[in-house]
LUMTORNU-640317 format. One line per field, with one value per residue: chain; x, y, z of N, C-alpha, C in turn; residue number from 0; residue in three letters. Coordinates in Angstrom, 3 decimals, padded with zeros to 6 digits. Example, Ala and Ser with C-alpha at 12.3 -4.5 7.8 and 13.67 -1.06 7.14 Angstrom:
<balums>
cadena <- A; A;
nu <- 013.190; 012.850;
nv <- -005.690; -002.250;
nw <- 007.800; 007.080;
cau <- 012.300; 013.670;
cav <- -004.500; -001.060;
caw <- 007.800; 007.140;
cu <- 013.200; 012.900;
cv <- -003.300; 000.030;
cw <- 007.800; 007.870;
num <- 0; 1;
residuo <- ALA; SER;
</balums>
This chain:
<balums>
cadena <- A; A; A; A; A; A; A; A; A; A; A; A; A; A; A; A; A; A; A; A; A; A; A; A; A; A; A; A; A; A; A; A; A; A; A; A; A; A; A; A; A; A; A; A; A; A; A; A; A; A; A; A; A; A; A; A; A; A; A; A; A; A; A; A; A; A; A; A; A; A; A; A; A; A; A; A; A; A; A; A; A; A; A; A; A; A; A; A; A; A; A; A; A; A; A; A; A; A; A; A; A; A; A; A; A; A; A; A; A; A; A; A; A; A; A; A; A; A; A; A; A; A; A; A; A; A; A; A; A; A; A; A; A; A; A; A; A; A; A; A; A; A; A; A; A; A; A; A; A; A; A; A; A; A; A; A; A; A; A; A; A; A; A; A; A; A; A; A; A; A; A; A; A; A; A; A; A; A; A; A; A; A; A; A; A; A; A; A; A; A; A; A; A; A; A; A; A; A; A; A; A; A; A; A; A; A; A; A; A; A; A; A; A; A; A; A; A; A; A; A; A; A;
nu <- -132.200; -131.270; -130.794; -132.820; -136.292; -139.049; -142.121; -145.266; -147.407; -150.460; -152.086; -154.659; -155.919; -156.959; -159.032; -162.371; -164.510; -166.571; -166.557; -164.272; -163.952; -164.368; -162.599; -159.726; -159.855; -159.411; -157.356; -155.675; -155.869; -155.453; -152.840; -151.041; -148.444; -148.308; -150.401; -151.150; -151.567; -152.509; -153.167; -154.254; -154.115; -155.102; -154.072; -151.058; -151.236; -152.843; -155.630; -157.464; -158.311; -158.804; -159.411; -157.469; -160.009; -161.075; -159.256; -158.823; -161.426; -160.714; -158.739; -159.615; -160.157; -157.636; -155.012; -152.401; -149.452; -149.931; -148.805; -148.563; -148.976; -148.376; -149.268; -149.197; -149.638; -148.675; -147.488; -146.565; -148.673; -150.645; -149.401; -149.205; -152.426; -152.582; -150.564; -152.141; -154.350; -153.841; -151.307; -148.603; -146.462; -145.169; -145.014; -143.497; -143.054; -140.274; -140.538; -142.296; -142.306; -140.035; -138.575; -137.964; -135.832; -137.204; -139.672; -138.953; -137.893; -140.306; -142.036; -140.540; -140.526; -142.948; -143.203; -143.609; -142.340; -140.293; -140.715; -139.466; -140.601; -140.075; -140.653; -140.921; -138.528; -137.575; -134.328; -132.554; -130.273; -130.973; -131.581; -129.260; -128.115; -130.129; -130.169; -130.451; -131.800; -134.305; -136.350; -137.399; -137.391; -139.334; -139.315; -141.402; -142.850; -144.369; -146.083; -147.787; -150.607; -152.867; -154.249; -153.321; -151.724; -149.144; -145.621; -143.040; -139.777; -137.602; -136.676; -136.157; -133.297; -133.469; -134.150; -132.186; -129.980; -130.839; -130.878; -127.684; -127.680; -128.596; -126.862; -126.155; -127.624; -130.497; -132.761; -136.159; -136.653; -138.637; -141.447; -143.333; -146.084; -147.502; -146.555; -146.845; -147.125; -145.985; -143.506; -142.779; -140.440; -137.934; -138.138; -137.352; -134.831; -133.200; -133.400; -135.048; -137.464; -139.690; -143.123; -145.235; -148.803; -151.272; -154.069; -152.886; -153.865; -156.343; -157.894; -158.293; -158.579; -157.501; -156.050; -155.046; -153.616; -151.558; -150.102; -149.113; -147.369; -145.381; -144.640; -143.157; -141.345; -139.871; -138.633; -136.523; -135.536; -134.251;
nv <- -032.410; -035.519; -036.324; -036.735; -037.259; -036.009; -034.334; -033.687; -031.491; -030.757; -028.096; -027.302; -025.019; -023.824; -025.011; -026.546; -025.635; -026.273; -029.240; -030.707; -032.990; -034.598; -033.304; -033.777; -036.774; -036.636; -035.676; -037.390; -039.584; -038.571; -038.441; -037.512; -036.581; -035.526; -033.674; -030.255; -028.557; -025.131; -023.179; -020.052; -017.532; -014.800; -012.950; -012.936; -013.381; -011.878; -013.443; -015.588; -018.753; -022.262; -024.324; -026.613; -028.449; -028.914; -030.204; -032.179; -033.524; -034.258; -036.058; -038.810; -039.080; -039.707; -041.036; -039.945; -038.439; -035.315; -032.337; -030.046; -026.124; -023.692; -020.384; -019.229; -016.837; -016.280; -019.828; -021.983; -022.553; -024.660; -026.599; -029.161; -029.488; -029.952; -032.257; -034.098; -033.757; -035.015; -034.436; -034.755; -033.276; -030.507; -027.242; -024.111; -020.704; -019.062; -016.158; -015.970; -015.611; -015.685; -017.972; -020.165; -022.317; -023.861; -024.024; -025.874; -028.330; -028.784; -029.722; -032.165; -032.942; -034.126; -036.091; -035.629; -034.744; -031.667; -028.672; -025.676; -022.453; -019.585; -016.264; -014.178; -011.551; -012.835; -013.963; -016.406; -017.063; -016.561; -019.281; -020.877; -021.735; -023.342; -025.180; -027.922; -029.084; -029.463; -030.861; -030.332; -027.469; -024.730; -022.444; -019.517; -017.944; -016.240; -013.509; -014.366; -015.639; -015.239; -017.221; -017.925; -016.214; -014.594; -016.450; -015.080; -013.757; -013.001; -015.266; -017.054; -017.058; -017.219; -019.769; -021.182; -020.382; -021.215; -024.129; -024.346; -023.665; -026.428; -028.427; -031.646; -032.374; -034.830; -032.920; -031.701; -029.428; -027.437; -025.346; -022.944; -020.949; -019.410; -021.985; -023.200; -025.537; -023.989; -023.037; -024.528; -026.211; -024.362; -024.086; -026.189; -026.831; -024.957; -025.892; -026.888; -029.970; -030.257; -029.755; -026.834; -026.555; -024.425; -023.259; -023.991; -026.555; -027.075; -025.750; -027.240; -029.903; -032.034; -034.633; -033.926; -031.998; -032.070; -034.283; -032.066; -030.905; -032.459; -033.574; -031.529; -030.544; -033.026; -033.361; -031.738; -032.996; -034.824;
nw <- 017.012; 017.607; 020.190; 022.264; 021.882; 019.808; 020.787; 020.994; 022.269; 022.537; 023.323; 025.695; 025.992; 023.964; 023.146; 022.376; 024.632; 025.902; 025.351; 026.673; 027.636; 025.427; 023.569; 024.876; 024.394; 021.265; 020.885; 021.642; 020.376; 018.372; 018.095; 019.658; 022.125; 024.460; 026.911; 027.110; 029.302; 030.539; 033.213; 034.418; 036.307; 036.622; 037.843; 037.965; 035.286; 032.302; 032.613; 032.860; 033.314; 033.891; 036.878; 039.212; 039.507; 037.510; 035.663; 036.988; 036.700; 034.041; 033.539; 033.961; 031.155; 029.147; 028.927; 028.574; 029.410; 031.811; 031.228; 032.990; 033.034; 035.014; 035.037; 037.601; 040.580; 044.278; 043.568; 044.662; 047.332; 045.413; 044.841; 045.397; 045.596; 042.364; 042.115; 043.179; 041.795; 039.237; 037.938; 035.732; 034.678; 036.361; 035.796; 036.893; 036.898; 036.537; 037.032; 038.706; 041.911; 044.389; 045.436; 043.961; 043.880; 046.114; 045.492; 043.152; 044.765; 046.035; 044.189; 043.597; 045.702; 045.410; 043.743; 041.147; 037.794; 037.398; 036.012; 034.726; 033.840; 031.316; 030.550; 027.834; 027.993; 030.086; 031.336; 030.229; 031.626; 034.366; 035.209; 035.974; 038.120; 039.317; 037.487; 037.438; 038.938; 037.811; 034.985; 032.956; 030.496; 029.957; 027.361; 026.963; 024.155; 023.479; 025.065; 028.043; 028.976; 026.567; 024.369; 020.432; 019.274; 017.612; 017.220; 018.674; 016.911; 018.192; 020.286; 018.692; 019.026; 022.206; 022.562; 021.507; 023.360; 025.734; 024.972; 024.739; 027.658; 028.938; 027.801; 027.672; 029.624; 031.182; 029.795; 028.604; 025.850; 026.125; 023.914; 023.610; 022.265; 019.779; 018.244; 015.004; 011.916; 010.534; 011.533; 012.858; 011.953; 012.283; 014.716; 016.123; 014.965; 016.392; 018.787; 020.241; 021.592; 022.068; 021.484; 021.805; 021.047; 020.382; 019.045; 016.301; 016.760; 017.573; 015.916; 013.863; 012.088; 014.079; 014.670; 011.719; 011.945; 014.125; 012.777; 011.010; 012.014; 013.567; 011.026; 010.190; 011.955; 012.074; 009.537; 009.908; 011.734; 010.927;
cau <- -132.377; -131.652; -130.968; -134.315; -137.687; -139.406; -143.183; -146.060; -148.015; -151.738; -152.743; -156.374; -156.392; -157.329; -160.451; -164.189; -164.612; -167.988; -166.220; -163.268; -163.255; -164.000; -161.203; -158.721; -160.130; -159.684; -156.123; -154.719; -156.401; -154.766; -151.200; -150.505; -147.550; -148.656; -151.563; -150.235; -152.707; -152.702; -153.583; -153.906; -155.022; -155.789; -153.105; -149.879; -151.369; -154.269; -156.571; -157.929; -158.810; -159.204; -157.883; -157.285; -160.809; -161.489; -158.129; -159.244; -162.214; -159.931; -157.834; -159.731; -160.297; -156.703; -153.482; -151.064; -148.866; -150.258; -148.490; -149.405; -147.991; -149.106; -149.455; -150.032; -148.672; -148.137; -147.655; -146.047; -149.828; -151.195; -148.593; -149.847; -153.537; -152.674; -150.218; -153.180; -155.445; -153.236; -150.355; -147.508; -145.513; -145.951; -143.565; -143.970; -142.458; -139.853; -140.623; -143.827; -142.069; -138.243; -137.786; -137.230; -135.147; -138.044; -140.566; -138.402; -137.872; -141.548; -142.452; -139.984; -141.090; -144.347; -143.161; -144.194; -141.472; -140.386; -140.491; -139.320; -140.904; -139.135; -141.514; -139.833; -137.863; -136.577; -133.075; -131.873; -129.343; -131.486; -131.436; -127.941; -128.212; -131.202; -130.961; -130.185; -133.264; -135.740; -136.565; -138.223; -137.417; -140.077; -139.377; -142.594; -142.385; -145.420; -146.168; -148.227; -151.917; -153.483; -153.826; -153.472; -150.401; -147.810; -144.514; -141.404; -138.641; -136.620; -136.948; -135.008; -132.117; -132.937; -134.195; -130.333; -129.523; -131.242; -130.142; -126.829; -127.371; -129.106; -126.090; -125.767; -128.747; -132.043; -133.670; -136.402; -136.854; -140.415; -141.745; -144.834; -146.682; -147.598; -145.796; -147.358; -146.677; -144.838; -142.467; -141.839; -138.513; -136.965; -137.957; -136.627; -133.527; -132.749; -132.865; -136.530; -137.870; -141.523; -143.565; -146.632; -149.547; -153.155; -155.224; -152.643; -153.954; -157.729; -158.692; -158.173; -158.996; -157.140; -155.048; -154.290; -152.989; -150.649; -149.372; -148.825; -146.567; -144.492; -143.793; -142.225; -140.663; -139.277; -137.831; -135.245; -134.521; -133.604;
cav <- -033.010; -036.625; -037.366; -036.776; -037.826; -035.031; -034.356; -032.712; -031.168; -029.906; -026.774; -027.457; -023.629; -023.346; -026.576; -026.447; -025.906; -026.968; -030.765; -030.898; -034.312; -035.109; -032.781; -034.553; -037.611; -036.774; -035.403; -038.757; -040.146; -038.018; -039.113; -036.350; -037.031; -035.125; -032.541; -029.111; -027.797; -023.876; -022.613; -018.894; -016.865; -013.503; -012.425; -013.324; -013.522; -011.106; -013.974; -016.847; -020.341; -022.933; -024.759; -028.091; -029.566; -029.135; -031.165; -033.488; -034.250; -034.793; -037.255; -040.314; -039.234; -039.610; -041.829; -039.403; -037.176; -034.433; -031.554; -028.809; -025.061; -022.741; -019.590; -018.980; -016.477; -017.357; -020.953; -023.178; -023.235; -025.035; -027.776; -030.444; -029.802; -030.106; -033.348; -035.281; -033.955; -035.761; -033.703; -035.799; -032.463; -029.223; -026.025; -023.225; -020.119; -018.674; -015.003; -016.053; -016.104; -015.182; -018.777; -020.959; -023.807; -024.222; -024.724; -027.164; -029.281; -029.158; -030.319; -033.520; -034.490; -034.927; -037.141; -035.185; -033.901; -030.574; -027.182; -023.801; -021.478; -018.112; -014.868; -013.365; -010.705; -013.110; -014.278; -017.632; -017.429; -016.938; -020.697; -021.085; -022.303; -024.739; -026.322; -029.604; -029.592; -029.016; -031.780; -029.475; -025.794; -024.103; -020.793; -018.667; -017.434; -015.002; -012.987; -015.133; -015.189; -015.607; -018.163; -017.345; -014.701; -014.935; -016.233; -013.869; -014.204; -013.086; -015.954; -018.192; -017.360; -017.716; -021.305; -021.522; -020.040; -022.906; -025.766; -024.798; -024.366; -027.894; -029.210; -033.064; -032.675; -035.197; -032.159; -031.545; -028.203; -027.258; -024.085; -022.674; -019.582; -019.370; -022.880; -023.633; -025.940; -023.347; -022.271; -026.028; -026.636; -023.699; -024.069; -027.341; -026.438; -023.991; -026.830; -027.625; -030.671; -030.438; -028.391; -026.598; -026.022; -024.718; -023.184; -024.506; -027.535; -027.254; -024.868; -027.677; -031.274; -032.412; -035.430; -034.085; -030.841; -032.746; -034.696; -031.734; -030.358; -033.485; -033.769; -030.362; -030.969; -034.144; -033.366; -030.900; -033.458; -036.266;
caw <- 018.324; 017.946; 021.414; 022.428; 021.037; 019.627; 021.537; 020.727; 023.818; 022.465; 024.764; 025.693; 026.282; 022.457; 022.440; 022.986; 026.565; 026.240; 025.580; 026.686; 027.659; 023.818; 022.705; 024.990; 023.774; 020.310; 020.616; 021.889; 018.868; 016.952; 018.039; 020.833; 023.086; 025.814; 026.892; 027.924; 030.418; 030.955; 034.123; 034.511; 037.525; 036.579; 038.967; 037.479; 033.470; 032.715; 032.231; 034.341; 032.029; 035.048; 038.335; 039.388; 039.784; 035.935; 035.248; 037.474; 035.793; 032.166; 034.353; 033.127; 029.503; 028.747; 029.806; 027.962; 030.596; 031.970; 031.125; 033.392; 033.006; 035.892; 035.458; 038.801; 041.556; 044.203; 042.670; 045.958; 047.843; 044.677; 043.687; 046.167; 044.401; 041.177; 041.783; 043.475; 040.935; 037.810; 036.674; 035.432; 034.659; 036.916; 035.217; 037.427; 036.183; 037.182; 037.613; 040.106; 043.066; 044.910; 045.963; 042.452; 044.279; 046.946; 044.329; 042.115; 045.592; 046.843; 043.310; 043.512; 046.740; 044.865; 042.792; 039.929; 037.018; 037.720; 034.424; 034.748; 032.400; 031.258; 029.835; 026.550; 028.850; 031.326; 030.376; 030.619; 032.606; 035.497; 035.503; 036.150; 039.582; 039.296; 036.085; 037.542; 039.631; 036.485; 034.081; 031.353; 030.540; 029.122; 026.812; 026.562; 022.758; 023.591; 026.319; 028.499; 029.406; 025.580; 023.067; 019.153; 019.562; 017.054; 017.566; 018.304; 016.342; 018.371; 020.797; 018.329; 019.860; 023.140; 022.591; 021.434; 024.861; 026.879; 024.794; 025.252; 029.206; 029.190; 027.445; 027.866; 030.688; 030.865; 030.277; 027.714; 025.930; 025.608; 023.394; 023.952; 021.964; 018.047; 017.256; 013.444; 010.611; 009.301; 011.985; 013.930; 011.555; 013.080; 016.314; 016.527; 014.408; 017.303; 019.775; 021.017; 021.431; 022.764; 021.129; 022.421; 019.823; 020.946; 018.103; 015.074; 016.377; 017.636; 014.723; 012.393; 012.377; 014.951; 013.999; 010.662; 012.498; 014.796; 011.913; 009.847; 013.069; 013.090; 010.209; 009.652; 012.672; 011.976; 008.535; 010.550; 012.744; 009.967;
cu <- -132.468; -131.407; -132.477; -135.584; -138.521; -141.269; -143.940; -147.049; -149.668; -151.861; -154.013; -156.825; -157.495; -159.066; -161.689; -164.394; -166.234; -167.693; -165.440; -162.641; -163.102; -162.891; -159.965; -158.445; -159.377; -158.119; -154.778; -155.241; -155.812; -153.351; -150.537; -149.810; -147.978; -150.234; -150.979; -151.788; -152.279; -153.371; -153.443; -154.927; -155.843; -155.114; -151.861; -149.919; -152.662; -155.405; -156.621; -158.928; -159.330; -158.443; -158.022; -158.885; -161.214; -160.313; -158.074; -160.270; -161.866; -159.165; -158.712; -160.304; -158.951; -155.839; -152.232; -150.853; -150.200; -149.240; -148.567; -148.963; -148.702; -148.373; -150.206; -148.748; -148.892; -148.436; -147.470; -147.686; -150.784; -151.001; -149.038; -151.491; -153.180; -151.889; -150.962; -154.311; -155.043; -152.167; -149.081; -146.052; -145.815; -144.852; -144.278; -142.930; -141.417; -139.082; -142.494; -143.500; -140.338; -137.918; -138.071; -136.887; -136.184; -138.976; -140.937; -138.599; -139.507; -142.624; -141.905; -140.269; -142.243; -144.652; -143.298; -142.223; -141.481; -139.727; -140.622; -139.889; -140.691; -140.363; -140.119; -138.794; -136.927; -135.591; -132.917; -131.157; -129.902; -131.667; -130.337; -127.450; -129.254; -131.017; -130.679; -130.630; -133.753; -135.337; -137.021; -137.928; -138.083; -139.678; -141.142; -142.364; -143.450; -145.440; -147.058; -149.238; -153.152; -153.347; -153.774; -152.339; -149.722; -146.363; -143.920; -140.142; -137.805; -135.866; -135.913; -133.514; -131.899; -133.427; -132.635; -129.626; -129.420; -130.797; -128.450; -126.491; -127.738; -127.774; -126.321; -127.358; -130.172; -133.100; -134.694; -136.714; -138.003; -140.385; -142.879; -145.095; -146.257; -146.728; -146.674; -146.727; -145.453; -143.615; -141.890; -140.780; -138.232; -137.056; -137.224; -135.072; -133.005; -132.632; -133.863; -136.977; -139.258; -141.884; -145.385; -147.359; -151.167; -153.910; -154.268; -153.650; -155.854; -158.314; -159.013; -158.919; -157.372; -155.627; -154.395; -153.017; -151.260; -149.115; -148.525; -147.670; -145.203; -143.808; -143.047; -140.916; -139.321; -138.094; -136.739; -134.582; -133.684; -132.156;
cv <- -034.526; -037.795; -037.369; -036.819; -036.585; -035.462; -033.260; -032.798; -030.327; -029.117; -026.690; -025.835; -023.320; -024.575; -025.876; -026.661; -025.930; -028.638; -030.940; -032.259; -035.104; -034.729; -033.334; -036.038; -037.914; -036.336; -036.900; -039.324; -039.766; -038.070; -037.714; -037.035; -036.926; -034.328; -031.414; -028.520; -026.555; -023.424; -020.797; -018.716; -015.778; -012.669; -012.153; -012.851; -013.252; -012.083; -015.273; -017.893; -021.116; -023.105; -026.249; -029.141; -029.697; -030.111; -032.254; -034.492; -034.746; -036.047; -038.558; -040.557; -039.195; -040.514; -041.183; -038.021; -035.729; -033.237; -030.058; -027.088; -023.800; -021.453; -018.739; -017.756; -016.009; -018.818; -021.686; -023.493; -024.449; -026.601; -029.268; -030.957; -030.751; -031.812; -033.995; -034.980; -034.854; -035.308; -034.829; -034.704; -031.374; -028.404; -025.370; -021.919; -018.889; -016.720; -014.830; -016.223; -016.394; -016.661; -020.313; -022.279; -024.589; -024.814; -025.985; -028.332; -029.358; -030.521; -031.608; -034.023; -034.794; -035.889; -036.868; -034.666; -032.617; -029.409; -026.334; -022.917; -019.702; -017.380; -014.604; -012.653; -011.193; -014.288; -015.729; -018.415; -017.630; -018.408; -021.447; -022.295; -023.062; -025.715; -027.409; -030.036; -029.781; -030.697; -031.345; -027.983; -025.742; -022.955; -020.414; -017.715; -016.403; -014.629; -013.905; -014.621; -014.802; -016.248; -017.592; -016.436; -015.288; -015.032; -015.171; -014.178; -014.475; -014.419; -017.279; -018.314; -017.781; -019.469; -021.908; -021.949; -021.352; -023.634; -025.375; -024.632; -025.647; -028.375; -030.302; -033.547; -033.205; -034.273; -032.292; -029.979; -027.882; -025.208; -024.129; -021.095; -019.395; -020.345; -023.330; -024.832; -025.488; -023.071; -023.548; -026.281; -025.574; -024.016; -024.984; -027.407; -025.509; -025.171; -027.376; -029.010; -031.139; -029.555; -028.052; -026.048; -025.926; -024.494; -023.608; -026.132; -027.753; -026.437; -025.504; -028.801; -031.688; -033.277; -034.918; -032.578; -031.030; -033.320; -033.701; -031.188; -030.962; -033.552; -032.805; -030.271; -031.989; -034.294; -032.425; -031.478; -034.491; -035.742;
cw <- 018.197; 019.294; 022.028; 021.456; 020.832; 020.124; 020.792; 021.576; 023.476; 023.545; 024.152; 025.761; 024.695; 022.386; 023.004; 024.075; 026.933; 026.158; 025.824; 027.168; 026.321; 023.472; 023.180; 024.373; 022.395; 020.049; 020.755; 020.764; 017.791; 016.895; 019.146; 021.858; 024.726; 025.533; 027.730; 028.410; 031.002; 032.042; 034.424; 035.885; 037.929; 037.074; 037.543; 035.889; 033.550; 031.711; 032.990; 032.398; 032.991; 036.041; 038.055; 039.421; 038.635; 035.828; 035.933; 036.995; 034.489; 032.723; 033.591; 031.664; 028.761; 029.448; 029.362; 029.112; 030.647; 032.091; 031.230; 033.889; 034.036; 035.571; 036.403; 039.846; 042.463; 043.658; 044.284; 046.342; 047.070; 043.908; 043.987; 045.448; 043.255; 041.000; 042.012; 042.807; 039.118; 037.467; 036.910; 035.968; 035.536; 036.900; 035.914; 036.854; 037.362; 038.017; 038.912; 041.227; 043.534; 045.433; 044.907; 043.302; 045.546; 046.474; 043.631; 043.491; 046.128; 045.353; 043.092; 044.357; 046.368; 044.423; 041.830; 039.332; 036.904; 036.344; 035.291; 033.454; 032.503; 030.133; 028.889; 027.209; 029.683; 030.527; 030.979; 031.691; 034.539; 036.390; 036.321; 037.704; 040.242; 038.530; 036.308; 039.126; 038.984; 035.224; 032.877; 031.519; 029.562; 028.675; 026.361; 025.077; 022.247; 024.612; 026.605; 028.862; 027.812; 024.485; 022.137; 018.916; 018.292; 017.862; 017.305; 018.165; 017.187; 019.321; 020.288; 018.904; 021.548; 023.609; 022.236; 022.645; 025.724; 026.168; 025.405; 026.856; 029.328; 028.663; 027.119; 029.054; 030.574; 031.019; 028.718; 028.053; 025.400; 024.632; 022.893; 023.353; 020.441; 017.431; 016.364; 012.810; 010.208; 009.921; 012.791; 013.959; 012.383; 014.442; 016.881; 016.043; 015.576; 018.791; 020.577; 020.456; 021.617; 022.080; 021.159; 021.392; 020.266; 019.600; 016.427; 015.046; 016.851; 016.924; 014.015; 012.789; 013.184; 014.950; 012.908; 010.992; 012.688; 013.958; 011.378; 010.658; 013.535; 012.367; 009.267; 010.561; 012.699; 010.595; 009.213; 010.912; 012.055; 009.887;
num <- 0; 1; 2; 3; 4; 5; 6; 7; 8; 9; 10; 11; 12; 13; 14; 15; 16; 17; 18; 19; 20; 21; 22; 23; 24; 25; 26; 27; 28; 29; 30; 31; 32; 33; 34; 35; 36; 37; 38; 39; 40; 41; 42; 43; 44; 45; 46; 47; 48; 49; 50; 51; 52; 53; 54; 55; 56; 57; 58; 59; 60; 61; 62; 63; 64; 65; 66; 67; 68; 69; 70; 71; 72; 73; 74; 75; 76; 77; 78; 79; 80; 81; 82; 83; 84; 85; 86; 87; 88; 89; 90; 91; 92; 93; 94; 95; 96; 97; 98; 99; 100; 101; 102; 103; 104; 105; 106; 107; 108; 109; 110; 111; 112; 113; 114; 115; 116; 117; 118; 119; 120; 121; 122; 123; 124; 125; 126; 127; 128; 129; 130; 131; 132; 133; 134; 135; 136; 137; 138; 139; 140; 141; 142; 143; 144; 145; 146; 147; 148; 149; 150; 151; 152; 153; 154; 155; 156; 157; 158; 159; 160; 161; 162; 163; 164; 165; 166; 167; 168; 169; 170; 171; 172; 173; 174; 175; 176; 177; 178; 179; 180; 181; 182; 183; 184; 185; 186; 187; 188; 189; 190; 191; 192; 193; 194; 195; 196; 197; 198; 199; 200; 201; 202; 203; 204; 205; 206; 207; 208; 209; 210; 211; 212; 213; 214; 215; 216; 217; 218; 219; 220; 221;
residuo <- UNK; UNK; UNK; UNK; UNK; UNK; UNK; UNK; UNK; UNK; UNK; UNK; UNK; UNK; UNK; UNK; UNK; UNK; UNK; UNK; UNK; UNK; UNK; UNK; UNK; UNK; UNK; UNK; UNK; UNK; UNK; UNK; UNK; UNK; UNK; UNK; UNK; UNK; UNK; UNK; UNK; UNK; UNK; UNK; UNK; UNK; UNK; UNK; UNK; UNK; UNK; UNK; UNK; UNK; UNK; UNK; UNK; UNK; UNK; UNK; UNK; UNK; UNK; UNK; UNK; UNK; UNK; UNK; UNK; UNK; UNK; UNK; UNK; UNK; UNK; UNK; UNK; UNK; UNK; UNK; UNK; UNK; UNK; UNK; UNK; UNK; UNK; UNK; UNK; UNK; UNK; UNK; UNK; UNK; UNK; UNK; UNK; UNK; UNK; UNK; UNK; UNK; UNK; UNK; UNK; UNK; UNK; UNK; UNK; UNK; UNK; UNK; UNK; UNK; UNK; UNK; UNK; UNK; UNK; UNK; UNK; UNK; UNK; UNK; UNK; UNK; UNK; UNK; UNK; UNK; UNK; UNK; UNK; UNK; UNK; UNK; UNK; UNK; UNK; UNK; UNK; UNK; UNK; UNK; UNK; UNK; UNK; UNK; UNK; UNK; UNK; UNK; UNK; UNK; UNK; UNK; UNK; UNK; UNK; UNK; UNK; UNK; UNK; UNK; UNK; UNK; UNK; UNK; UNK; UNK; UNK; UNK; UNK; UNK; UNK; UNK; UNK; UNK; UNK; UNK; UNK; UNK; UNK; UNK; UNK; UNK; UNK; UNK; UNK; UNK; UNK; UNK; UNK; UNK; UNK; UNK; UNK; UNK; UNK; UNK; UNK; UNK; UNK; UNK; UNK; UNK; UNK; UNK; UNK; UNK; UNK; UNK; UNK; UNK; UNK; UNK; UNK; UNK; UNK; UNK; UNK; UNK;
</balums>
């Protein structure tokens, strides 16, 4: 991927949610591109994390994007929240709801950058007829609704899939669920450029995590 800048998106889902303004703190410290913020509802993904007035309160322990992935459904009543509570990014996914292109447009008149995010199951192509609304496609590389999962292989291919629908397009390709150390080169060898890391990277020390995520990353991309 050397047209795009390769990212690394900590998911606070994995930190001490007794500090979480330290742990955001401590992730920009540690050279974090973004912050991927997990929203679940309980509905949609059988587990509820937070809403918007917690991510409001992280809003001034950080200046690095907000990178905020709802698993929410419905998602539309929520998007207006979450942009006037901080989110830079707001991916909504695109089995939460029969009207996809309504979504993407309610989210640009926000002003905010608009992600689609696809469950293991749901195919690519479903995109076909948005992807140049969307600014970020997310692949889900676990089922959705718990941190710690292992990646699924099989998944490498359909991170293939999406790069080659993105083509040439200012899109970035995010991948989210069991990205490691060990598995970053491929992921990024397959065509991702963001890459989402909760407990590889708040299990450890923090910064040296990040680094170590990079720079497995980064030797693919040389």
């Amino acid at each position: 991927m050397k047209h795009r800048p390769l990212l690394i998106s900590p998911s606070i889902l994995a930190a001490d949610f007794s500090k979480l303004g330290e742990e955001v703190r401590a992730i920009e410290a540690g050279g974090a591109d973004w912050v991927h913020i997990d929203v679940m509802d309980g509905h949609f993904v059988p587990n509820i994390s937070f809403g918007f007035p917690v991510m409001q309160s992280l809003r001034p322990h950080s200046k690095l994007p907000f990178d905020v992935h709802l698993m929410v459904a419905p998602v539309d009543p929520y998007l207006a929240q979450f942009a006037a509570a901080g989110a830079d990014i707001i991916t909504v996914h695109a089995e939460a709801g029969p009207h996809l292109h309504r979504s993407l447009q309610a989210i640009r008149a926000l002003g905010k950058k608009a992600g689609v995010s696809l469950n293991p199951a749901t195919p690519v192509s479903v995109l076909e007829h948005v992807i140049d609304q969307i600014d970020l496609l997310l692949i889900m590389t676990v089922n959705p609704g718990f941190g710690g999962q292992s990646f699924i292989p099989a998944m490498l291919d359909k991170i293939r899939q999406a790069r080659a629908l993105i083509g040439g397009r200012d899109i970035d390709l995010e991948v989210d669920g069991g990205v490691t150390e060990k598995n970053a080169g491929e992921i990024v060898r397959a065509g991702a450029n963001v890459l989402v890391a909760g407990s590889a990277i708040f299990k450890g020390e923090h910064g040296k995590q990040i680094k170590a995520i990079r720079s497995a990353a980064t030797l693919t991309m040389a």
